[in-house]
C-alpha positions in Angstrom: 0.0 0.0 0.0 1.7 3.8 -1.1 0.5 6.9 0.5 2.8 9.1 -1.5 0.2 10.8 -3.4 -0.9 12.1 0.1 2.9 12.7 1.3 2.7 16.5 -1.2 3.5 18.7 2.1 7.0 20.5 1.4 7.7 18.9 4.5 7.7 15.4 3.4 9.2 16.4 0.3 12.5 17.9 2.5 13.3 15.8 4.8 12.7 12.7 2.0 15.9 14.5 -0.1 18.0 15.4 2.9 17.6 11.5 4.3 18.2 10.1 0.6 21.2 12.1 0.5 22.7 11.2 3.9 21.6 7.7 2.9 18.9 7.5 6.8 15.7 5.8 7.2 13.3 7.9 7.9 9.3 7.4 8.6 6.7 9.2 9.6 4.3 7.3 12.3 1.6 7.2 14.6 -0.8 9.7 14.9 -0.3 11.3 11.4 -0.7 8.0 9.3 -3.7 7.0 11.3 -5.4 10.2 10.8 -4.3 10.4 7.5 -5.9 6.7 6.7 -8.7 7.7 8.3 -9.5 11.1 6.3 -9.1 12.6 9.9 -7.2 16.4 10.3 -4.0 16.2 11.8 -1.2 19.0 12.5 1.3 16.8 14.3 3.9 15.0 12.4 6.4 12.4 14.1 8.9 11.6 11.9 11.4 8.6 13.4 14.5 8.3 11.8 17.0 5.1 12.3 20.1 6.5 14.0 20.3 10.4 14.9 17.1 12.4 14.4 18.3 15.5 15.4 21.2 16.4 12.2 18.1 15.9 10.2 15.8 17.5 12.2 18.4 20.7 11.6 18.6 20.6 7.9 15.1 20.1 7.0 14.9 23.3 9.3 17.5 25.2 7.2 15.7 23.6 3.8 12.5 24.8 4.7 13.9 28.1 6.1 12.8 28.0 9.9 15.4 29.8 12.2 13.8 28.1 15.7 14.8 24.4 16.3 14.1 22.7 19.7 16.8 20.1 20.4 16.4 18.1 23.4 19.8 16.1 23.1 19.4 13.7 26.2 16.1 12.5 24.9 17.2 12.5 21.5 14.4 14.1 19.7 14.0 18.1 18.4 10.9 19.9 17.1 10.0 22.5 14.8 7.0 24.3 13.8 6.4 24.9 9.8 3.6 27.2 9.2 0.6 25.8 11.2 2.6 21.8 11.5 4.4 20.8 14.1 6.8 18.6 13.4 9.0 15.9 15.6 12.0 14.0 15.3 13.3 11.1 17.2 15.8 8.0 17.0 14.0 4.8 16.7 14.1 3.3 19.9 13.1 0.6 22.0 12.4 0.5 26.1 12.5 -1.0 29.2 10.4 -0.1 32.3 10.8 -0.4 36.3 7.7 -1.3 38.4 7.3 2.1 40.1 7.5 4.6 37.1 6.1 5.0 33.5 9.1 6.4 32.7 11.4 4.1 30.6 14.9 2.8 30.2 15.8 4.1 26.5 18.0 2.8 24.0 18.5 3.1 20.6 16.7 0.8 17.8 15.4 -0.8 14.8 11.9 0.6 13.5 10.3 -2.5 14.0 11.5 -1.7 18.1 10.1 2.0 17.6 6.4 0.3 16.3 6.6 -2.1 18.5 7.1 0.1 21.4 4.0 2.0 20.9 0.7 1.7 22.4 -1.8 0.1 20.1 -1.6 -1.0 16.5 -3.1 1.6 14.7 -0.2 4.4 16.0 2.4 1.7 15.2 1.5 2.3 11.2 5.1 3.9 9.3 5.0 5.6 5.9 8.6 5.5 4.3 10.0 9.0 3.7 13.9 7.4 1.8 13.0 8.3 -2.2 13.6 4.4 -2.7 10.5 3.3 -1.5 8.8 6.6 -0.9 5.1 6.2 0.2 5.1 2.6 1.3 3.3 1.5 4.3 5.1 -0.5 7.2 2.1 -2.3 9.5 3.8 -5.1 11.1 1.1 -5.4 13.5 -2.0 -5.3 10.9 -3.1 -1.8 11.9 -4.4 -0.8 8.8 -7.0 -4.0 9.7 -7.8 -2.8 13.2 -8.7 0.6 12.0 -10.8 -0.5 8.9 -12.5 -2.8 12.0 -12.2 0.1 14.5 -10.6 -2.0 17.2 -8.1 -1.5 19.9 -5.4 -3.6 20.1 -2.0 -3.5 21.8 1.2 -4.4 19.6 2.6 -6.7 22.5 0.7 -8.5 25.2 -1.9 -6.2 26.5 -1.3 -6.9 30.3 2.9 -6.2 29.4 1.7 -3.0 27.6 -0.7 -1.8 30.5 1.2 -2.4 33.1 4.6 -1.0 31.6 2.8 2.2 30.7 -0.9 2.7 32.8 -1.4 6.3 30.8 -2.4 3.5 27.6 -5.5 2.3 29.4 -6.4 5.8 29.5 -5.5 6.2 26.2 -7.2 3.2 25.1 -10.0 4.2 26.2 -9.8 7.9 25.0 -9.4 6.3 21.3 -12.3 4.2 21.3 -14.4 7.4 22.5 -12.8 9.7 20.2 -13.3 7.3 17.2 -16.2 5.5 17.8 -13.6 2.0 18.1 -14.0 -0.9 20.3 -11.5 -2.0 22.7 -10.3 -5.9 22.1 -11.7 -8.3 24.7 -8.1 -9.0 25.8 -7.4 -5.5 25.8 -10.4 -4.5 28.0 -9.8 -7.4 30.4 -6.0 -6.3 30.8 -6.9 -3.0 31.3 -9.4 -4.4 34.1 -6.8 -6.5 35.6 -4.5 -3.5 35.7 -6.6 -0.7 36.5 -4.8 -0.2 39.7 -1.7 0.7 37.9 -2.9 4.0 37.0 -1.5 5.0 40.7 1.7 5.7 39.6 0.6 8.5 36.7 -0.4 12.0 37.4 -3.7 13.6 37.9 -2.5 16.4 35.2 -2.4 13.7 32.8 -5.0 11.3 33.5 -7.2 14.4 33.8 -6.0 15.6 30.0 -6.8 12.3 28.6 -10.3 12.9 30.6 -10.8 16.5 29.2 -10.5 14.8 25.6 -13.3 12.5 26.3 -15.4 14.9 27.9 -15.0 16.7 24.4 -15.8 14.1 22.5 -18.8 14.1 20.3 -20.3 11.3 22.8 -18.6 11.6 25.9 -20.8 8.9 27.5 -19.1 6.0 25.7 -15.9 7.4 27.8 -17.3 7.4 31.4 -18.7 3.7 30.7 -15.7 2.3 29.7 -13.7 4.0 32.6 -16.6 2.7 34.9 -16.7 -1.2 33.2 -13.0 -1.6 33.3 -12.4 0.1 37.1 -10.5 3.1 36.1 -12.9 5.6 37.4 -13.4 4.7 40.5 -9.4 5.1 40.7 -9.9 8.6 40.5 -13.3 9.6 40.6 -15.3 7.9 43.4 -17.7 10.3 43.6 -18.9 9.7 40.2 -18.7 5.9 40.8 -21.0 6.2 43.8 -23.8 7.7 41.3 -24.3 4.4 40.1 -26.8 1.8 41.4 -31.1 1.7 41.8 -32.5 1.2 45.2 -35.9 -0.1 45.6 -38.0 -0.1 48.7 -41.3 -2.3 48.3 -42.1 -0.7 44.6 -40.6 2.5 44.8 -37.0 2.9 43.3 -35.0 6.0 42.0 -33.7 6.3 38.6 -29.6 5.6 38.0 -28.3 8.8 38.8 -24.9 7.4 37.1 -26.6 6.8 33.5 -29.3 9.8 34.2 -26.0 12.1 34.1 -24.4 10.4 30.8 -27.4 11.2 29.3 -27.4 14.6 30.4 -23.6 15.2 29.3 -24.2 13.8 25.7 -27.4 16.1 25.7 -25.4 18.9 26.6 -22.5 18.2 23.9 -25.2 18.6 21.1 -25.7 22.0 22.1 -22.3 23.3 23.8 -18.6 22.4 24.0 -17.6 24.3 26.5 -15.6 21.6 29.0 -16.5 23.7 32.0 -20.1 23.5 31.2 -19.8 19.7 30.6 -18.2 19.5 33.8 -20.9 21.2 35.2 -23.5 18.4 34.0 -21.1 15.5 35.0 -21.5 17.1 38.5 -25.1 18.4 38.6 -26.0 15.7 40.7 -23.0 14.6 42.2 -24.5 15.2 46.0 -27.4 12.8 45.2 -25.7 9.9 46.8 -25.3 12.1 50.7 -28.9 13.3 50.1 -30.3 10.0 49.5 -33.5 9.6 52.0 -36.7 7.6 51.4 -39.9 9.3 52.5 -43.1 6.1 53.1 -45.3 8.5 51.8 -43.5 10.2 48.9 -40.2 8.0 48.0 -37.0 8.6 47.2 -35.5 12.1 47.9 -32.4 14.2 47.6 -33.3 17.4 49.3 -31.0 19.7 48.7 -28.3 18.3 46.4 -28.1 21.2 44.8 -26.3 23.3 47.5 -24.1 19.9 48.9 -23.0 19.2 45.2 -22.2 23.1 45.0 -20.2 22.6 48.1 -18.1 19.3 47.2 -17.0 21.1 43.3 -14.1 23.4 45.1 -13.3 20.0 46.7 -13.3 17.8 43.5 -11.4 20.3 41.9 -8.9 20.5 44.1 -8.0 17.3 44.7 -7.6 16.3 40.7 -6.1 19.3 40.0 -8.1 21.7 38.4 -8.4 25.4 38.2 -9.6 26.7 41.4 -9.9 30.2 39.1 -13.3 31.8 38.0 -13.6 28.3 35.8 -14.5 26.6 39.5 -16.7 29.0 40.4 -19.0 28.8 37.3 -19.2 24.9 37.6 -20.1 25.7 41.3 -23.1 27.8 40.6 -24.0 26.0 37.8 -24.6 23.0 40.3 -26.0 25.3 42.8 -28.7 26.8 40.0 -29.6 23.9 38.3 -32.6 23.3 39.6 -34.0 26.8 39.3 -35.1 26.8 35.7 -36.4 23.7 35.9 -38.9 24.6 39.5 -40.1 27.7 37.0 -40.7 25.2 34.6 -42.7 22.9 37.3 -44.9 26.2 38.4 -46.3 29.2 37.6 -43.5 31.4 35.8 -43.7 35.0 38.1 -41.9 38.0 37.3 -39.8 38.2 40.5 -38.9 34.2 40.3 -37.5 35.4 37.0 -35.9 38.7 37.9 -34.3 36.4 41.1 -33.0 33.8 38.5 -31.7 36.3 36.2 -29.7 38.2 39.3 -28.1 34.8 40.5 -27.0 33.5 36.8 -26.0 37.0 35.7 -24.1 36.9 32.2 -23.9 32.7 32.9 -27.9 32.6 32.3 -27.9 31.0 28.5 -25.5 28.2 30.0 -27.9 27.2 32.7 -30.5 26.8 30.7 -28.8 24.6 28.3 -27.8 22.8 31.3 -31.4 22.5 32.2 -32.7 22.0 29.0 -30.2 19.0 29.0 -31.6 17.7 32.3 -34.9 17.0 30.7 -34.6 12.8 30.3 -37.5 11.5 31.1 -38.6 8.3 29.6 -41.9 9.4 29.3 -42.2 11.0 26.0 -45.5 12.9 26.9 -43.7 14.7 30.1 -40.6 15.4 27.9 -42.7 17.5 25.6 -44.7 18.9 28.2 -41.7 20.3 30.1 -39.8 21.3 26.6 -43.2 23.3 26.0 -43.0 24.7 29.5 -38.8 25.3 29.0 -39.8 27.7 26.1 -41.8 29.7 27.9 -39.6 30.5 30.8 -36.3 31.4 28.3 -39.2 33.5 26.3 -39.9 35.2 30.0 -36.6 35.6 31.0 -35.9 37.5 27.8 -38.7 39.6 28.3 -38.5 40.4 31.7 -34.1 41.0 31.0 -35.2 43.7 28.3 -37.6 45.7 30.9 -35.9 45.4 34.0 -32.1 44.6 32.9 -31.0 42.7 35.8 -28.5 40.6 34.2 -25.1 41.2 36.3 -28.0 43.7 38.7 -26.1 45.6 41.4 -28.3 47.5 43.7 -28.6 51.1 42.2 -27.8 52.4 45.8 -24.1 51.3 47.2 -23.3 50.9 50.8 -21.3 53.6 50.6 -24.0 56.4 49.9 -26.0 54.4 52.5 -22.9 55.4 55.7 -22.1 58.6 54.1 -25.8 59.7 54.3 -26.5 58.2 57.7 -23.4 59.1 59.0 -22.6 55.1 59.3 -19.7 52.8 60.0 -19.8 49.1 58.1 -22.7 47.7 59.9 -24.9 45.3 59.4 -27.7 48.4 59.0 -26.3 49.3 55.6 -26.5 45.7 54.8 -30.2 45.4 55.4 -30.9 48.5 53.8 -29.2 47.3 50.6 -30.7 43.9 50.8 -34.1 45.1 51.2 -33.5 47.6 48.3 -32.4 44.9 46.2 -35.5 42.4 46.9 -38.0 45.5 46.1 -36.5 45.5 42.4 -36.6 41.9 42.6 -39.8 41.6 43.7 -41.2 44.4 41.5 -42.1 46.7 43.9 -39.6 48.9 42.7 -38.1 49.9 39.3 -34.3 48.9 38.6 -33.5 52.5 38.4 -31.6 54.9 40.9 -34.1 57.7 41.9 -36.5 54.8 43.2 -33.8 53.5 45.3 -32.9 56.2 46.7 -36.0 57.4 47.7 -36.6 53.9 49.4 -33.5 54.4 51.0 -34.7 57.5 52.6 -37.7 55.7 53.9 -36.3 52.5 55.0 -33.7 54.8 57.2 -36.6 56.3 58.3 -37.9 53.4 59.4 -35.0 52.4 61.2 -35.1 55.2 63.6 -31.1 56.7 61.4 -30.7 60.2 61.1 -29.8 62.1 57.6 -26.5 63.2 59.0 -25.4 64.5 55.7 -28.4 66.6 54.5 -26.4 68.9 52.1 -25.8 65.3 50.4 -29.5 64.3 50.1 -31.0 67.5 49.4 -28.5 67.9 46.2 -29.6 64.2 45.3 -33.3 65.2 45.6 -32.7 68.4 43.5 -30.9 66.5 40.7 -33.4 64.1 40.4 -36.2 66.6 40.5 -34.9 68.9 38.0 -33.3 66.3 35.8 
């Protein structure tokens, strides 16, 4: 099989004449061929040349005119970027590892080392770059089968590979989301029998081989596999504890573990955003700690909402995420998602709305994708229902955000104005009087505007038995908005 009709980038074309001329083999492999066998975009090219990479790594650089070249000479590989390409050299090489590390013992090798090295059979494929045989496929393993099959499979013995390496289950599994591939039965039970393994590698990397799944087309068929074969609960026990019905005399509750993959792979038809898919893998994470069952009523998780908004910072933490404003928004998404979904449930009032719309603030289109998401009912007449009802309260919530513009709503009166005009220290005075300001315009008894507030301001002191200290201040208020 010849690929060099695909093979027309000036890269190939330079670093086939400068190996020809210095008489090297030279292949590119993995990633690239796959993608390039499966019609797939790629922009990373690993080239692996037999003997010392890095001589031809710097005159394809100088051929093609690029003054930057990365050499990393202990590891024996540089890098390059051409245009909107990066490109990689290394020395074929083959490995050894020690129990407690994925790092291995490198030495130099044959190609058939370097593809045999690798983690499954479809990255072992190598296209021939030497103007002899320019083109020509290498697949000792039969990769080109496994990926006109879509299957998995290890070039060695799984368990050997697994265990060498415990990022590969991770990637294994990352594949067969990303692709749509199944993993090989001896493959999946390896990864089972070594899903402990995964120990020894970092959370930044197993949570970048999770962040690829979650932004995969389908991101369900990733937690499943992770669950089946044991790697989640390695990591993620609270997502693991999700899983299971209980059922007391004829009453049981849904899956919470499958109701969440279903709300995930909802949400990736209308968003990728990862932080918002992380915010539906943990919508319900607090289900499990507010699990009660009521004779009269059944199952109930009472306030998972708040205790899921509470474990996120948690979570995060401990597998290394950012505890930045990304953190945040996951945790009042988790805190809010219910809300859309009660309006849905009732009657739709203005100040339920104008509440909603001042706790979402510019995050208010996200939750109700979120929500809109967290319709799965298997009853198709109360899907419709509440999709009928969804549409109403996003029509509302428009409506009432045009007349009253609360989106991002500060109270029109700061705490400051509140001391200076009562002749006030921080007290928890000038907090009630802001509060109460702010649930008028919530509630509509007020208009979102700053002579209102004021004005209420005035009265509310009033009614607190405070003295205008600074009456030069309020009078030149009351003048301006009297003559404005």
């Amino acid at each position: 099989m010849n690929f060099s009709n695909h093979l027309k980038h000036p890269v190939f074309k330079v670093v086939s004449q400068i190996a020809t001329e210095q008489n090297l083999q030279a292949y590119v492999v993995g990633g690239f061929v796959r993608d390039l066998i499966l019609e797939r975009p790629s922009k990373d090219i690993d080239i692996v040349v037999v003997g010392n990479g890095l001589e031809l790594a710097e005159k394809s650089a100088q051929k093609l005119r690029i003054k930057k070249v990365s050499l990393f000479r202990n590891f024996g590989t540089a890098h390059f970027r051409y245009k909107d390409l990066d490109v990689e050299f290394v020395g074929a090489r083959k490995e050894s590892y020690i129990r407690d590390s994925r790092k291995p013992v490198v030495e130099s090798g044959s190609l058939e080392d370097d593809q045999l090295r690798r983690d499954f059979t479809i990255n072992a494929l190598a296209i021939s770059l030497h103007q002899d045989n320019f083109g020509e496929l290498l697949d000792p393993f039969n990769g080109i089968d496994d990926l006109q099959e879509g299957l998995i499979r290890t070039p060695r013995e799984a368990g050997q590979t697994y265990s060498d390496d415990p990022l590969r289950m991770l990637r294994a599994i990352r594949f067969a989301t990303q692709l749509d591939f199944k993993i090989e039965a001896k493959s999946f039970q390896a990864i089972y029998d070594h899903a402990s393994r995964l120990e020894i590698v970092s959370v930044e990397r197993i949570m970048d081989e999770l962040h690829k799944m979650i932004l995969a087309p389908q991101p369900s068929r990733g937690f499943k596999l992770l669950f089946d074969t044991g790697l989640l609960k390695q990591f993620f026990p609270e997502m693991v504890a999700l899983e299971g019905v209980d059922t007391i005399g004829k009453k049981s509750h849904k899956d919470n573990f499958y109701h969440t993959l279903e709300v995930l792979d909802n949400l990736a038809e209308t968003s990728d955003d990862l932080w918002l898919r992380w915010a539906a893998i943990l919508h319900d994470i607090a289900k499990p700690a507010t699990k009660r069952f009521d004779p009269k009523t059944g199952w109930t998780f009472h306030g998972h909402e708040d205790v899921g908004a509470r474990m996120v910072p948690k979570i995060f933490k401990r597998l290394k995420l950012p505890m930045d404003q990304k953190m945040k928004y996951v945790r009042k998404m988790v805190r809010l998602h219910l809300r859309p979904i009660s309006l849905v449930k009732g009657h739709v009032t203005d100040s339920a709305v104008r509440r909603l719309l001042f706790e979402a603030g510019d995050d208010i289109d996200d939750l109700m994708l979120l929500c809109n998401a967290d319709i799965t009912s298997k009853n198709e007449f109360k899907v419709a229902r509440y999709r009928k009802n969804f549409e109403i309260v996003a029509e509302k919530l428009k409506a009432v955000e045009e007349k009253d513009r609360l989106r991002n709503f500060q109270p029109p009166v700061s705490g400051d104005l509140i001391m200076k005009t009562f002749g006030l220290e921080p007290c928890f005075q000038v907090g009630d009087i802001k509060n109460r300001i702010k649930d008028a315009i919530l509630e509509g008894q007020l208009s979102n505007d700053f002579e209102m507030a004021f004005k209420y301001m005035l009265e509310l002191g009033e009614e607190m038995g405070l003295e205008v200290k600074d009456t030069k201040l309020r009078n030149k208020i009351l003048h301006k908005l009297e003559t404005k």
